[in-house]
N, CA, C and O of each residue as an XYZ file, in Angstrom:
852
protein
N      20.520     -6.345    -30.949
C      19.097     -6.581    -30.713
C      18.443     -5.280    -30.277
O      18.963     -4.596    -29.395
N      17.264     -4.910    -30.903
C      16.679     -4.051    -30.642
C      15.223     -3.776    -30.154
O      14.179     -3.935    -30.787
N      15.397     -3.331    -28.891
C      14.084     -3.609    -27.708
C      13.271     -2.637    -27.593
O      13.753     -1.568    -27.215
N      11.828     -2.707    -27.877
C      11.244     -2.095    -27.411
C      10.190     -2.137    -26.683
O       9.313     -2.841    -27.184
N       9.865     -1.569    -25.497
C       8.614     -1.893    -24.358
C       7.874     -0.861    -24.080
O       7.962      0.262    -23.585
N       6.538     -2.116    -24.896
C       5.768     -0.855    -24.619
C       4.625     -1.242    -23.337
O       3.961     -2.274    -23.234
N       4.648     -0.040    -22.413
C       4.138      0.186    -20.778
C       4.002      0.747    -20.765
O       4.329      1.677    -21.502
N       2.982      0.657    -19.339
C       2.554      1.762    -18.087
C       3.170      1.777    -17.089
O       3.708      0.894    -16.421
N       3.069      2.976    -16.983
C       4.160      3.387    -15.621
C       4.188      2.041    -14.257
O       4.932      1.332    -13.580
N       2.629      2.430    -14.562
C       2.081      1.676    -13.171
C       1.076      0.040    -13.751
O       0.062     -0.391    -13.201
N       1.346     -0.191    -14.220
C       1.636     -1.656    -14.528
C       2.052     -2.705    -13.774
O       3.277     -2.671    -13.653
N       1.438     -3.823    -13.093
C       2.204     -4.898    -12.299
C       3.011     -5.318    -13.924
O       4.116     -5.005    -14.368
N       2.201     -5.918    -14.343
C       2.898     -7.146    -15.620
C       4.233     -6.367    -16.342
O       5.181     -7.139    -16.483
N       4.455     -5.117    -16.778
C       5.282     -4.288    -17.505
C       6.346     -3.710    -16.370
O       7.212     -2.955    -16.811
N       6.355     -3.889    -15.482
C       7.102     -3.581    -14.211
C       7.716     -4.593    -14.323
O       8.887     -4.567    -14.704
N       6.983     -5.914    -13.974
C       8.129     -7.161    -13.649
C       8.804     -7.514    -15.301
O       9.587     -8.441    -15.512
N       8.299     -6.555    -16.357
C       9.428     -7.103    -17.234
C      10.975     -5.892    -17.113
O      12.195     -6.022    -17.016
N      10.145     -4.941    -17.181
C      11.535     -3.760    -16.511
C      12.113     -4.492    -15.883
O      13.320     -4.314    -16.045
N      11.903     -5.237    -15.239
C      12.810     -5.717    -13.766
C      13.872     -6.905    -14.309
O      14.898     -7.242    -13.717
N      13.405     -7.425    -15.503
C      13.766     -8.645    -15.455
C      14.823     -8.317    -17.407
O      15.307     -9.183    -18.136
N      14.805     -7.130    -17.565
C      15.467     -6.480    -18.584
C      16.453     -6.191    -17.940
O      17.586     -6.618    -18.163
N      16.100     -5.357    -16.983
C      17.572     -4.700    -15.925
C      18.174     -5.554    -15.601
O      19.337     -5.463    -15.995
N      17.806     -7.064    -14.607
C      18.357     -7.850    -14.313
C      19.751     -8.188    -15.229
O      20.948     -8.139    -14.947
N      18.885     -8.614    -16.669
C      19.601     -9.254    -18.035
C      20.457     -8.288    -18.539
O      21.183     -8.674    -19.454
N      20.611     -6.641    -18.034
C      21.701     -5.884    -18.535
C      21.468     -5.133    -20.005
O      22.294     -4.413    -20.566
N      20.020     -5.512    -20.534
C      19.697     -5.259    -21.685
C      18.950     -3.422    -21.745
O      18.136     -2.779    -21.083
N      19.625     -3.241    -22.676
C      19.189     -1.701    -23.027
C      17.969     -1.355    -24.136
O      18.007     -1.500    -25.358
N      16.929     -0.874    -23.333
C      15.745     -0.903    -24.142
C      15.436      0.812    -24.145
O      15.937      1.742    -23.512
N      14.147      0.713    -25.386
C      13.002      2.601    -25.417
C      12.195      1.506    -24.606
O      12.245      0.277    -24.557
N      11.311      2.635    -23.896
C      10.221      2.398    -23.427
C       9.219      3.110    -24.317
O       9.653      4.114    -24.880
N       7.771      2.722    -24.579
C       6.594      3.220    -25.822
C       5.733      3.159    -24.281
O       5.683      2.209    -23.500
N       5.049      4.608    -24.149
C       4.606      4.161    -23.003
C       3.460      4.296    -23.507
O       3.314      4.951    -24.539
N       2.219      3.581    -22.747
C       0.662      3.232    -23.019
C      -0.018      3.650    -22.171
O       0.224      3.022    -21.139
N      -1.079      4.702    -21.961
C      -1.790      5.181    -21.249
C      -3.141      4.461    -21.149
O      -4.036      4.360    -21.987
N      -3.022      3.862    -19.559
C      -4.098      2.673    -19.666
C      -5.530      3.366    -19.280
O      -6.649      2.876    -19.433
N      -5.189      4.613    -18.748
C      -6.131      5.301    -18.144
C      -6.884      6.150    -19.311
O      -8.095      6.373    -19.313
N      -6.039      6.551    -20.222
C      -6.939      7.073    -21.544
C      -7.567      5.926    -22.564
O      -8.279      6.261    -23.511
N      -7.234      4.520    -22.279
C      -7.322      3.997    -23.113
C      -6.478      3.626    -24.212
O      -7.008      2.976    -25.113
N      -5.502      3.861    -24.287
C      -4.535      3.938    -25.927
C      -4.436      2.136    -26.372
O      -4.393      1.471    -27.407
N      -4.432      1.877    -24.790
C      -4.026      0.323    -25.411
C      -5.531     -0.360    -26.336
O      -5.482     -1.308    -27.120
N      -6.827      0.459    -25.951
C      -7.417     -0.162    -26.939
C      -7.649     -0.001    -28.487
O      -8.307     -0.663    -29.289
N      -6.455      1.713    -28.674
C      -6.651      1.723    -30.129
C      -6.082      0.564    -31.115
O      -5.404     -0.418    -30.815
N      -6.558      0.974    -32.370
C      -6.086      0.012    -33.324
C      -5.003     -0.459    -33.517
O      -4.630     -1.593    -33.817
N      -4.078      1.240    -33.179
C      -2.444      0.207    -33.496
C      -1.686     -0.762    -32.501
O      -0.938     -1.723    -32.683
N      -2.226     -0.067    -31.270
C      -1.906     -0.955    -30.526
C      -2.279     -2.855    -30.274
O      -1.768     -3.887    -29.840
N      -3.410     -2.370    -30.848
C      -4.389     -3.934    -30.977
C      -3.629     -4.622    -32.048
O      -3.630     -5.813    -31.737
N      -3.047     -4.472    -33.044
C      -2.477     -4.891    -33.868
C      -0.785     -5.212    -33.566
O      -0.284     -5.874    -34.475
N       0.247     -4.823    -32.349
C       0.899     -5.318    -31.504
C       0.424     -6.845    -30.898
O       0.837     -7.996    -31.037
N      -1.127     -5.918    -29.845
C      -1.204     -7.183    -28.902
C      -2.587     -7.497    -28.716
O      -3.324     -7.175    -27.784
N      -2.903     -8.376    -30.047
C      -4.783     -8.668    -30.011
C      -5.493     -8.356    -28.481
O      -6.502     -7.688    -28.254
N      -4.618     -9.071    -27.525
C      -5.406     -8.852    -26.307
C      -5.675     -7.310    -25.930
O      -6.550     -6.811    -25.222
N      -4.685     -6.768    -26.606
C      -4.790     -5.123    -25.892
C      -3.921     -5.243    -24.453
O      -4.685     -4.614    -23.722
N      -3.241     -5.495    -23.927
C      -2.430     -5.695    -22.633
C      -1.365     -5.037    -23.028
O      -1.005     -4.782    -24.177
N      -0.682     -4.669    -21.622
C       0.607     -4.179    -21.607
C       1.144     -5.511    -20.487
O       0.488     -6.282    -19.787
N       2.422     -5.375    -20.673
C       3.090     -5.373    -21.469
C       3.603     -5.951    -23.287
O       3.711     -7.178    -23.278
N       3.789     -5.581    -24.154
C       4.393     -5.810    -25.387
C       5.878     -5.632    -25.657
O       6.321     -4.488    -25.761
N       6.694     -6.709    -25.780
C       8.116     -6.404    -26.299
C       8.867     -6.362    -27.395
O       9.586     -7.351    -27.534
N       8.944     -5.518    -28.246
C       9.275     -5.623    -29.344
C      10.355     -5.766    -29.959
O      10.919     -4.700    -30.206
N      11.055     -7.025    -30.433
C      12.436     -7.347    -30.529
C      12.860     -6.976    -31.896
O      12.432     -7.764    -32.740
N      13.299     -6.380    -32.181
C      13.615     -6.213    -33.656
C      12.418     -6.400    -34.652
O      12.794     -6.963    -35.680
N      11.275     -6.133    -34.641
C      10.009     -6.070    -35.657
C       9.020     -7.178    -34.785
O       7.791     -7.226    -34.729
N       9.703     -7.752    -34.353
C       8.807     -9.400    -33.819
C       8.544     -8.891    -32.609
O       9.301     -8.131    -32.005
N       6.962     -9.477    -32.027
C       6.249     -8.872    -30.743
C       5.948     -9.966    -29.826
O       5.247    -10.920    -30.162
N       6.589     -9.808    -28.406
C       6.110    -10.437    -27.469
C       5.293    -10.446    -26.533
O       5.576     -9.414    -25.923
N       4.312    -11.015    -25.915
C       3.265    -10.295    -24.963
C       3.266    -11.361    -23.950
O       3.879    -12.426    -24.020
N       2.232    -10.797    -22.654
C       2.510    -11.865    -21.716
C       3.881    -11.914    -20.675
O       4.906    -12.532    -20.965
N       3.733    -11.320    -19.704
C       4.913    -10.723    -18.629
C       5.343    -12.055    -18.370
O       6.519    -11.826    -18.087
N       5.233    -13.058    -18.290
C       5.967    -14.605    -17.866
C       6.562    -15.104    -18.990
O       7.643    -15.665    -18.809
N       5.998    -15.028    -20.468
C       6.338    -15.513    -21.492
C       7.644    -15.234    -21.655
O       8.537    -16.077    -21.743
N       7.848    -13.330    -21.724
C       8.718    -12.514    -22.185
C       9.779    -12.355    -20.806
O      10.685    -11.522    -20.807
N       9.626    -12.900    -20.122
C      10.697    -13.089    -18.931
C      11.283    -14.712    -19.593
O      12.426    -14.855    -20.027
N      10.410    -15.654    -19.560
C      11.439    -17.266    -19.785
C      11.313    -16.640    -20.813
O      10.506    -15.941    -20.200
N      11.329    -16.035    -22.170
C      12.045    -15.761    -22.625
C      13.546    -14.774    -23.060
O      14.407    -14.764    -23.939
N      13.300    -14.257    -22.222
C      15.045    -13.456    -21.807
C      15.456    -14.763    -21.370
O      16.266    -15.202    -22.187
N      15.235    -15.611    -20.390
C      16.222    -16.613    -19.790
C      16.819    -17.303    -20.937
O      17.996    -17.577    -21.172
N      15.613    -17.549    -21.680
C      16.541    -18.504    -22.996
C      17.820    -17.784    -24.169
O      18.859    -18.084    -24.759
N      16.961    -16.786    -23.990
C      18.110    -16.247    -25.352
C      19.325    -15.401    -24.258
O      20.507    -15.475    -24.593
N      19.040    -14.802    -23.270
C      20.476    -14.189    -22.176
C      20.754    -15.117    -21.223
O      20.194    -15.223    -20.133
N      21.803    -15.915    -21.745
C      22.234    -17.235    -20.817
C      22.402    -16.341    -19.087
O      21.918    -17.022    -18.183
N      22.981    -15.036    -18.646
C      23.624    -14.744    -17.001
C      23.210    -13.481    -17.134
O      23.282    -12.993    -18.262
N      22.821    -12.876    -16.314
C      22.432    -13.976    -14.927
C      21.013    -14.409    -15.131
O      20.256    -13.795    -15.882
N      20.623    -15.589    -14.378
C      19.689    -16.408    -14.563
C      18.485    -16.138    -13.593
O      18.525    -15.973    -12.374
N      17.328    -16.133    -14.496
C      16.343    -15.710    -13.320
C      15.277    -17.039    -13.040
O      14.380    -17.073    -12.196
N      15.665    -18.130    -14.025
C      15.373    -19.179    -13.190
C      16.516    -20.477    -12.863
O      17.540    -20.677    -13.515
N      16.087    -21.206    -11.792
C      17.253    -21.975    -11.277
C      17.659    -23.221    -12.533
O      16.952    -23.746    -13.394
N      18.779    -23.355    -12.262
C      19.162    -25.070    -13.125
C      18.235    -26.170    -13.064
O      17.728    -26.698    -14.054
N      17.962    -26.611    -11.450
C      17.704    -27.758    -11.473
C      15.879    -27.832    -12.031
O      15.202    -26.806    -11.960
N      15.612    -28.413    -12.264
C      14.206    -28.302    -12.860
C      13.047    -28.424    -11.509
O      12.143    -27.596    -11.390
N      13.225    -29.536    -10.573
C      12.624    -28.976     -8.994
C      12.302    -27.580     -8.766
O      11.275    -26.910     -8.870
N      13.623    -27.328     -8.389
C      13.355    -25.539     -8.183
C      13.134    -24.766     -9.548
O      13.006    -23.545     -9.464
N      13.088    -25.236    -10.536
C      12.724    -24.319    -11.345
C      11.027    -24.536    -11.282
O      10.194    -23.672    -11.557
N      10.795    -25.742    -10.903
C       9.128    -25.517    -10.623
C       8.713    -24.913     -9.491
O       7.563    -24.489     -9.375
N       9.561    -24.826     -8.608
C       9.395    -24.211     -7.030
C       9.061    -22.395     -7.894
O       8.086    -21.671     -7.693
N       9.800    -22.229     -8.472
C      10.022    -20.813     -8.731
C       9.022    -19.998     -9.393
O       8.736    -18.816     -9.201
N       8.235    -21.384    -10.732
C       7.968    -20.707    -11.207
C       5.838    -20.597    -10.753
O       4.921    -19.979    -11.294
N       5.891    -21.511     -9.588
C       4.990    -21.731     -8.733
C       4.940    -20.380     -8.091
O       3.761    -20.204     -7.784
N       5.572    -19.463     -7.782
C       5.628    -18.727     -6.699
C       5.728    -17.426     -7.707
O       5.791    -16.332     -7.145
N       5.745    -17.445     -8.894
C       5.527    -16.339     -9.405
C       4.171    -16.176    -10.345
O       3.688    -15.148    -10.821
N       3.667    -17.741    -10.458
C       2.351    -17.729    -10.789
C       0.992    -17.167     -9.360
O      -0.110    -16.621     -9.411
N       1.677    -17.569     -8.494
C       0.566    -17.558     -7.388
C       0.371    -16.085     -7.816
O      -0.834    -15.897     -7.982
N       1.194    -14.808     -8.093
C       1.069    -13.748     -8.289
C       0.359    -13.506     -9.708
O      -0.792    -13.073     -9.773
N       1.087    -13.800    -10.777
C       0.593    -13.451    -12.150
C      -0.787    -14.648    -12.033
O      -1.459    -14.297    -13.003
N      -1.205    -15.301    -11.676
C      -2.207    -16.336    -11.967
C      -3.250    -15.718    -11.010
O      -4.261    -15.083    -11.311
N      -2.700    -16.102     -9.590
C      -4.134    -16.126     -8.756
C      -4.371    -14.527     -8.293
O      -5.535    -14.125     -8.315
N      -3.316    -13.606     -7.877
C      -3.677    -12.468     -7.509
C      -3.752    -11.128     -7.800
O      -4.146    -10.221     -7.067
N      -3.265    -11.062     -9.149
C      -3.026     -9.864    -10.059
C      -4.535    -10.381    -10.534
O      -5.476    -10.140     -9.778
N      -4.735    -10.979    -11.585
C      -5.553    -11.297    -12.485
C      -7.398    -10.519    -12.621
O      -8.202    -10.065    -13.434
N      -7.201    -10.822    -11.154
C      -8.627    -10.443    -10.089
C      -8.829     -8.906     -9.598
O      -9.919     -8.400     -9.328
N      -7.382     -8.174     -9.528
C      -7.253     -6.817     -9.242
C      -6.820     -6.106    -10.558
O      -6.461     -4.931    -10.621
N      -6.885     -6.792    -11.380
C      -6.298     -5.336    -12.842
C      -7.628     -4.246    -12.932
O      -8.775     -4.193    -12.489
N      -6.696     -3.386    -13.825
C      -7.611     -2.014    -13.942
C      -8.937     -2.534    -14.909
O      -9.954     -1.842    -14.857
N      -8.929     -3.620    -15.692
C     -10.083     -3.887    -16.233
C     -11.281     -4.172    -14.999
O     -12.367     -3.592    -14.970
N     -10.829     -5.177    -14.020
C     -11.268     -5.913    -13.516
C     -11.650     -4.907    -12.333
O     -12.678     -5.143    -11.698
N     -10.762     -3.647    -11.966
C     -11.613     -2.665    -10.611
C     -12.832     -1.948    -11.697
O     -13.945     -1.874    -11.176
N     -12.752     -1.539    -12.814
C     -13.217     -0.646    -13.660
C     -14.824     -1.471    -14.012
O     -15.886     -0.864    -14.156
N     -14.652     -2.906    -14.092
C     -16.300     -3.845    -14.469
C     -16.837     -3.796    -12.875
O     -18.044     -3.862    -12.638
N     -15.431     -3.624    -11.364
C     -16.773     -3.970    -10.629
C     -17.068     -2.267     -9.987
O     -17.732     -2.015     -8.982
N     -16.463     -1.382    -10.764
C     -17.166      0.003    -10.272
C     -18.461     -0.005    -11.362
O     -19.517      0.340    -10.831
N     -18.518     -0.214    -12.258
C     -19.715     -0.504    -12.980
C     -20.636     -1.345    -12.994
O     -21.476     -1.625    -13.848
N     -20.374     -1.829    -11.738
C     -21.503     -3.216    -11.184
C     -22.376     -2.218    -10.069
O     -23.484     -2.444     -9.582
N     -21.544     -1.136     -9.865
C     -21.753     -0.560     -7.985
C     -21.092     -0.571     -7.196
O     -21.184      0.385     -6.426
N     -20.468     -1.197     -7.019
C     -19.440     -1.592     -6.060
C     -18.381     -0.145     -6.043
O     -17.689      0.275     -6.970
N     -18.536      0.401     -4.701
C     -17.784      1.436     -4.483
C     -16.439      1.440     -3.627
O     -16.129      0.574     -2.810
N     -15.733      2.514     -3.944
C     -14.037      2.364     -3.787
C     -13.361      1.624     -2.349
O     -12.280      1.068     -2.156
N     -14.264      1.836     -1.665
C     -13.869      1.332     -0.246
C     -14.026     -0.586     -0.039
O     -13.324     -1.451      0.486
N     -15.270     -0.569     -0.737
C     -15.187     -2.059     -1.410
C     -14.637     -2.400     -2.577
O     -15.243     -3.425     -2.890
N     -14.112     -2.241     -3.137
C     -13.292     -2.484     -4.878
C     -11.716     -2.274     -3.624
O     -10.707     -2.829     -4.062
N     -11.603     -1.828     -2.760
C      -9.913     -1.778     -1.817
C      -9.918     -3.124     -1.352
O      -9.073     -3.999     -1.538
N     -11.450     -3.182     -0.451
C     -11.480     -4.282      0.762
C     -11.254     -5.959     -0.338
O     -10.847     -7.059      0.036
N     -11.660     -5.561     -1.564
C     -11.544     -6.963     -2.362
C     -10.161     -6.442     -2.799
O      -9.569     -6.985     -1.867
N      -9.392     -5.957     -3.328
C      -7.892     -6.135     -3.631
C      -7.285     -6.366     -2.314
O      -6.237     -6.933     -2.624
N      -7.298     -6.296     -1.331
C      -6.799     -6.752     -0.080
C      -6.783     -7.984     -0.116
O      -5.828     -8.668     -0.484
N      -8.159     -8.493      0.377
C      -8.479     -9.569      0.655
C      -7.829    -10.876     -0.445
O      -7.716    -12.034     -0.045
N      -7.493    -10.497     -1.684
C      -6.881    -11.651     -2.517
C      -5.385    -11.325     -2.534
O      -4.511    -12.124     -2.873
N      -5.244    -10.439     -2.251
C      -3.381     -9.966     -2.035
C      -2.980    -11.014     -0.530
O      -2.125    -11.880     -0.343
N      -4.031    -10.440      0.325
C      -4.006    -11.104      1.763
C      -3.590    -12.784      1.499
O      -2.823    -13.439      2.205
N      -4.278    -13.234      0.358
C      -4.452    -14.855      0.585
C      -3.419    -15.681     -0.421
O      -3.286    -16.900     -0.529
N      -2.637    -14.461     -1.217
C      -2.237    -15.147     -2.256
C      -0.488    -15.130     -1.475
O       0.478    -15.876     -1.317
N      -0.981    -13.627     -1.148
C       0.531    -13.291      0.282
C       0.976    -15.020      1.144
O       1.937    -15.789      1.102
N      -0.075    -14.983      1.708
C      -0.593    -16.266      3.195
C       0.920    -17.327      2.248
O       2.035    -17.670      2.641
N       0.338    -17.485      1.204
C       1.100    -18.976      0.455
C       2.800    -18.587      0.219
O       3.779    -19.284      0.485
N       2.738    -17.234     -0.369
C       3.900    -16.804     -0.853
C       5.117    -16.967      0.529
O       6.075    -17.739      0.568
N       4.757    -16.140      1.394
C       5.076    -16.472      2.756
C       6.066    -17.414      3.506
O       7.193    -17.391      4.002
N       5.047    -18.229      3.318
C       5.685    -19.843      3.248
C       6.910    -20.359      2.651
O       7.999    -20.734      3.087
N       6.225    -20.223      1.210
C       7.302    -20.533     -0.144
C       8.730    -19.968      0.409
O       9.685    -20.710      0.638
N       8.746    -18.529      0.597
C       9.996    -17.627      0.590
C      10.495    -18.025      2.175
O      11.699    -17.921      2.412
N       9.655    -18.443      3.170
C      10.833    -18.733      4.424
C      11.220    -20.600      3.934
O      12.389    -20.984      3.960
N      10.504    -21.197      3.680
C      11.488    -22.359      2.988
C      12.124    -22.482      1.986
O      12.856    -23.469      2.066
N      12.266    -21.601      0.437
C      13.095    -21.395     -0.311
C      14.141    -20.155     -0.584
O      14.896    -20.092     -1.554
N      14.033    -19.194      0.456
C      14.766    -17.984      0.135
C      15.780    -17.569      0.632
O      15.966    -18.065      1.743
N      16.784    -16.648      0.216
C      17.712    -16.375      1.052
C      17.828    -15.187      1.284
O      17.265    -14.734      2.281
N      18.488    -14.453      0.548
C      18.504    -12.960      0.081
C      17.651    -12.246     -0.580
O      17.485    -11.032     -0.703
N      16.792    -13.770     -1.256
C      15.867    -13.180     -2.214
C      14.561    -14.287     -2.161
O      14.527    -15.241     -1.384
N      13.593    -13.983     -3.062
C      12.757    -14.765     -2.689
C      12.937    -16.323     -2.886
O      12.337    -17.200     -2.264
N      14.003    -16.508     -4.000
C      14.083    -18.120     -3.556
C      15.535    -18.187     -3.915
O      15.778    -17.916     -5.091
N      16.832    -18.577     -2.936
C      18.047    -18.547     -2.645
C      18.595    -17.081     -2.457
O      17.941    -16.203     -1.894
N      19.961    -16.882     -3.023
C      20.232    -16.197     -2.682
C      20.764    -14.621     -4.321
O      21.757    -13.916     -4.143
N      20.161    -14.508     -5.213
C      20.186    -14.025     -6.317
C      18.706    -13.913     -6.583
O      17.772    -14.683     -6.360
N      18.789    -12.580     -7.190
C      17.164    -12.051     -7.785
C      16.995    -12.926     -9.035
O      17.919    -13.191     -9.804
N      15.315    -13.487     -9.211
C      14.893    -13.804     -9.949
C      13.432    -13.998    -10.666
O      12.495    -13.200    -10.633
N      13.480    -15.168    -11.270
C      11.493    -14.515    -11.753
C      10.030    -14.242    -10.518
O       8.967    -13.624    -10.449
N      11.001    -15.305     -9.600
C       9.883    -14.992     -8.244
C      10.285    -13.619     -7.648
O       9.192    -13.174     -7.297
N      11.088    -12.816     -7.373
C      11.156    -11.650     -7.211
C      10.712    -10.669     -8.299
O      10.130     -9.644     -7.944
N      10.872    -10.834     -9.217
C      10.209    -10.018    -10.782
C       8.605     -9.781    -10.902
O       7.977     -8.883    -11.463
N       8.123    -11.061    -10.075
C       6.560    -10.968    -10.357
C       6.397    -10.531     -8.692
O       5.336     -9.909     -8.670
N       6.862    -10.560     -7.523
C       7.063    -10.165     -5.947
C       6.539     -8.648     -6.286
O       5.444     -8.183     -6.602
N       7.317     -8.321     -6.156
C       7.831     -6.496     -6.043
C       7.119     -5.580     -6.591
O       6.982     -4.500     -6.016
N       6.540     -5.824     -7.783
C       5.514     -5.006     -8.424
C       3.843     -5.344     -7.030
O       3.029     -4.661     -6.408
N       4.137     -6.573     -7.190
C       2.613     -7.089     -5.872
C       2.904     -7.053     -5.093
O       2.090     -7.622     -4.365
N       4.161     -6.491     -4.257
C       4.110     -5.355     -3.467
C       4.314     -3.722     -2.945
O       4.335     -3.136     -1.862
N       4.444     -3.383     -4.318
C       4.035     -1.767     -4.747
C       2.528     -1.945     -4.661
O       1.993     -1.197     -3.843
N       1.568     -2.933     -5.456
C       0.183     -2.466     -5.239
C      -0.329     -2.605     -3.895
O      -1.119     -1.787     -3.424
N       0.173     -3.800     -3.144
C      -0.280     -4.354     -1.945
C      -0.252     -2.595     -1.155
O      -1.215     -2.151     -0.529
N       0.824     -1.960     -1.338
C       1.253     -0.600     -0.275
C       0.347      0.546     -0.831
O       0.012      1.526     -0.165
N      -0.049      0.286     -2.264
C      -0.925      1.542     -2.979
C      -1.838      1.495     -2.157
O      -2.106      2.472     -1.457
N      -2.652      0.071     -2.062
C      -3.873      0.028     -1.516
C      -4.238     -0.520     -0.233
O      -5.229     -1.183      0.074
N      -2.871      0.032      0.746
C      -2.953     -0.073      2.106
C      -3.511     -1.336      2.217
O      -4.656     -1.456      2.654
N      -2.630     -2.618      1.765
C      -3.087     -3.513      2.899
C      -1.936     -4.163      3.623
O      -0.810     -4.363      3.168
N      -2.345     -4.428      4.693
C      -1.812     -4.665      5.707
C      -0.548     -5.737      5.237
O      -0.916     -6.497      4.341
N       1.060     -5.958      5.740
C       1.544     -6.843      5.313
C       2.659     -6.918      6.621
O       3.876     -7.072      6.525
N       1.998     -6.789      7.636
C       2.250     -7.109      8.932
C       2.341     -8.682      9.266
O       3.138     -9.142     10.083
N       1.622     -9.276      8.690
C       1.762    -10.958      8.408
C       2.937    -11.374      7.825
O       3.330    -12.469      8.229
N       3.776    -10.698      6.797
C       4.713    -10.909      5.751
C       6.027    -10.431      5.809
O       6.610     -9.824      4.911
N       6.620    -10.842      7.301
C       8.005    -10.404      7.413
C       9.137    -11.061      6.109
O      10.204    -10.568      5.742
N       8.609    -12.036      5.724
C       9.896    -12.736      4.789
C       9.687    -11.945      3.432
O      10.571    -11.704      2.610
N       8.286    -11.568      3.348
C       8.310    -10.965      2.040
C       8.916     -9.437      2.286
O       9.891     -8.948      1.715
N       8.247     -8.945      3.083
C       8.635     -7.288      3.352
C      10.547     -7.737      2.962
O      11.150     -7.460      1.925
N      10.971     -8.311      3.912
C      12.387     -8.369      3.910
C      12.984     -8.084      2.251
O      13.752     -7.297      1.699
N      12.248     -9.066      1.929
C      12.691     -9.358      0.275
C      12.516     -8.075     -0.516
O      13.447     -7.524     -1.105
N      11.389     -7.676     -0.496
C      10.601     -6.247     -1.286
C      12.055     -5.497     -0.755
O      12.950     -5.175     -1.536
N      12.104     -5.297      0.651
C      13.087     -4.243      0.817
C      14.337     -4.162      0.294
O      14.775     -3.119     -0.194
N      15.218     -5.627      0.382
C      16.739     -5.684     -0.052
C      16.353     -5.774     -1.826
O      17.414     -5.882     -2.441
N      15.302     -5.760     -2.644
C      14.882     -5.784     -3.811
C      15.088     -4.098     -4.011
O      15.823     -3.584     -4.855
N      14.536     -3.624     -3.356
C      14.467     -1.806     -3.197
C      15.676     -1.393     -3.615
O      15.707     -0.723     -4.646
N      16.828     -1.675     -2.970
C      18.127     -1.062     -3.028
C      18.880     -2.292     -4.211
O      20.035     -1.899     -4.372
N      18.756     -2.984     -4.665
C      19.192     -3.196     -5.884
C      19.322     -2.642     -7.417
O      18.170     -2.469     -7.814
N      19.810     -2.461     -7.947
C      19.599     -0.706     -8.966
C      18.862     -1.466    -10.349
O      18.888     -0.856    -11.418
N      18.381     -2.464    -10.285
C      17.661     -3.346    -11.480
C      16.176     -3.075    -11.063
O      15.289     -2.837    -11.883
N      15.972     -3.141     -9.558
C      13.879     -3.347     -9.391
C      14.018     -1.628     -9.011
O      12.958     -1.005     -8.947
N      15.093     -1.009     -8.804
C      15.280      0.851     -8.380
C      14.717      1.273     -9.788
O      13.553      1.667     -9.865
N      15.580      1.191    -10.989
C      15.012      1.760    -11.898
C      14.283      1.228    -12.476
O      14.001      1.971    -13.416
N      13.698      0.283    -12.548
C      12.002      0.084    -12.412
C      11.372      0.382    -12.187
O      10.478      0.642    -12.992
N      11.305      0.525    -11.394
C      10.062      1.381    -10.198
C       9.132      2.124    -11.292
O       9.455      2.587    -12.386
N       7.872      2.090    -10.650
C       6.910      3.199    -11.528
C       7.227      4.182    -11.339
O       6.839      4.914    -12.250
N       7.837      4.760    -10.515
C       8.239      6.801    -10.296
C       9.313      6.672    -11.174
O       9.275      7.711    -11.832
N      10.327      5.941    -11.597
C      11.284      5.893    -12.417
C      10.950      5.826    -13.723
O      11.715      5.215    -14.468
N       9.883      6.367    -14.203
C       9.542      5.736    -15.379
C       8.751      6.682    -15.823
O       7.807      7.117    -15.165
N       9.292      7.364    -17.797
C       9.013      8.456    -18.460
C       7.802      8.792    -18.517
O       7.782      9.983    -18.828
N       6.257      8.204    -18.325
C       5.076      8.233    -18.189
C       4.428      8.164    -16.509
O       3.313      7.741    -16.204
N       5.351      8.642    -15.681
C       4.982      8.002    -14.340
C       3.934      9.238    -14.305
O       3.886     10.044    -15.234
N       3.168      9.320    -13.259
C       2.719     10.481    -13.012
C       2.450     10.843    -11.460
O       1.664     10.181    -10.783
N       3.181     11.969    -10.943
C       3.527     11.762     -9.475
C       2.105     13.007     -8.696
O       1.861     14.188     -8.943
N       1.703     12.386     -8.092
C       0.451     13.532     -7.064
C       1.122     14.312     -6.620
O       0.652     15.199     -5.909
């Protein structure tokens, strides 16, 4: 099988699929997409992924898009290790807790979405105080979730899709200084996630398009 992903360094959605490739042991190119020049809105790219989004996975000619899609789909076709649980309960527990991220709190902070409200007026110190404030609330729930379902990780004791969509939303949460002094169960998690060598070489500094200040 032959993989290709195409990302940004600094990408939540293309991060948690790195993460969830490494997990699966699978050897991919990375095509990287410069979101800041725009590339993802040229033509060829549009012709990958109508939406224009990163992440895109390209399996042997056939294209996947959509960072949740292209994760349950590794689960289906790479039976181990598993990044969601057996029982179907917790597989809704799980996949609850990685939507609160890809659904309610990414969605609201992407680079489209800081870029329409700097073009409303809205200046950098406010375009921060609003990525806080929905990281803050989407955190509040996550919180919860991970001290009643987690162990080692955010839910038992093995990394999975709720850690995949975690870790990237908390690289941005730390970009943009907000506070996560509330979030000992998550910090915990982010951290023992850190030293695992699957979300390590992930990382946006790990990555052929990164670009370091």
């Amino acid at each position: 099988m032959q993989l290709t992903l195409h990302s940004a360094w600094r990408s939540s959605a293309a991060y948690r699929v790195r993460i969830g490739l490494n997990l699966k042991g699978l050897a991919y190119e990375t095509a990287p997409v410069n979101l800041v020049a725009n590339q993802h809105q040229a033509p060829a790219f549009a012709a990958l992924n109508p939406q224009r989004f990163v992440p895109a996975l390209d399996v042997d000619g056939r294209v996947l898009t959509q960072s949740l899609a292209i994760l349950e789909w590794l689960d289906e076709t790479v039976a181990e290790p598993r990044l969601l649980p057996v029982d179907a309960f917790d597989r809704a527990t799980v996949r609850t807790m990685a939507q609160i991220v890809a659904s309610d709190i990414h969605p609201v902070n992407n680079l489209r979405i800081l870029r329409a409200l700097g073009g409303l007026g809205i200046d950098e110190a406010a375009r921060d105080a609003w990525i806080q404030r929905w990281i803050t609330d989407g955190f509040t729930a996550l919180e919860t979730l991970i001290v009643q379902h987690g162990g080692n990780f955010a839910f038992g004791d093995a990394p999975g899709l709720a850690d995949c969509c975690l870790v990237p939303q908390v690289y941005n949460a730390e970009r943009f200084k907000t506070d996560l002094s509330p979030f000992p169960a998550i910090r915990a998690v982010a951290a023992r996630c850190a030293e695992h060598p699957a979300f390590a070489a992930a990382h946006p500094n790990q990555q052929p398009d990164a670009i370091h200040a």
